[in-house]
C-alpha positions, 0 to 999 in steps of 0.5 A: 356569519350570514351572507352579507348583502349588497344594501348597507345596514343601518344604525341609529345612534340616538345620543345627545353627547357628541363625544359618546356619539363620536366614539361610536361613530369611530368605533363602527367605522372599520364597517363601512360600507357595509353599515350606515350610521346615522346620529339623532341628537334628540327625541324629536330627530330620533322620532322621525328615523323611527316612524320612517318619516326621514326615510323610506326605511326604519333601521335596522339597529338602534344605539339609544340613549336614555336621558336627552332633550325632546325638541319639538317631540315633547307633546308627543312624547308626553315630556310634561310628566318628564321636565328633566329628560330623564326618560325620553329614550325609554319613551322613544323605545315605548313608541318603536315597539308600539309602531312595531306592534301595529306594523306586526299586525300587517306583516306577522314574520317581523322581528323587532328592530334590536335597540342597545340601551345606553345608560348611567342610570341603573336604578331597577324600575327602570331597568325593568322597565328598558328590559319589558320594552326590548323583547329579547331584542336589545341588550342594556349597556350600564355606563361605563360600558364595554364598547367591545360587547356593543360592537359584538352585539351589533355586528351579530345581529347585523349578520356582519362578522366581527373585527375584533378577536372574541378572545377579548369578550367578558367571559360570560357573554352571551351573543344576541340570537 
C-alpha cells in the first residue's frame, strides 16, 4: 500500500438511520487515527461537507445513502419533484460531481471523490443512473450488503492497508483502481 500520511483521511457517512451509521462507525474505527468519519444525517448537513462550506476541505470518501430527509437543502435540491426522499442522495452525488466538474476546470489533475452508494432500491433506472454519476469512482452496495467489501473499498482507495484477511472477499472482487 502507499505510504500513509500524517493528515487523517476523511470519510462522509451520509446516512439517516443511526443504526446503519453506527455500524459503520463501528466497523471503521480500528482506522483511527489515520480516518476521520464524520456523519450527516441529511441532505442539508451532507451539502454543506460536500461544498466545503463546514470545512475547509472536501472528503476524501464518501459512504452515501440514497433515500433521506432534505432539511433545509430541499429547494436547492429540487425536493418538489421528490416528496418522499427517495432520490435525495442520487441528488447529492449529481451536485459532488457538478461541483466536481467546475473545480476540474481550475485544477485538470482531480480525481473525483470515491462515493460507495448504499441502497435498498435496486431498481435498474436507478441504478443506472447511481453508476452514470460515479465515474468509475464508487461502487453501489445493494442492501443487505457485505460490510467487509465496503471496508475493502474504502481503505483501497484510501491508501490504507486493510485489517481484515482478503481471504474473507467475494471471489469475484474486483478492488477499486
Amino acid at each position: 500500500m502507499e505510504n500513509q500520511r500524517a493528515r487523517a483521511k476523511t470519510i462522509l457517512v451520509v446516512e439517516d438511520d443511526d443504526l446503519l451509521s453506527g455500524y459503520i462507525l463501528e466497523r471503521l474505527h480500528p482506522y483511527k487515527p489515520l480516518i476521520e468519519i464524520f456523519i450527516a444525517e441529511n441532505a442539508e448537513k451532507a451539502l454543506t461537507s460536500l461544498t466545503g462550506k463546514a470545512s475547509s476541505k472536501k472528503p476524501d470518501a464518501v459512504v452515501l445513502d440514497i433515500m433521506m430527509p432534505y432539511a433545509s437543502a430541499a429547494e436547492e435540491l429540487g425536493s418538489e419533484s421528490d416528496p418522499d426522499g427517495i432520490e435525495t442522495g442520487l441528488r447529492l452525488l449529481k451536485r459532488l460531481r457538478d461541483l466536481e466538474k467546475e473545480e476540474k476546470n481550475k485544477c485538470p489533475d482531480l480525481i473525483p471523490t470515491w462515493v460507495s452508494v448504499i441502497t435498498a432500491r435496486n431498481n435498474p433506472k436507478t441504478i443506472q443512473d447511481i453508476s452514470a454519476l460515479l465515474c468509475d469512482r464508487g461502487r453501489i452496495y445493494i442492501k443487505p450488503y457485505n460490510d467487509i467489501v465496503l471496508e475493502w473499498d474504502l481503505m483501497s482507495v484510501l491508501g490504507i492497508e486493510c485489517k481484515i484477511p482478503k481471504v474473507l472477499l467475494p471471489s469475484n472482487y474486483q478492488q477499486p483502481q
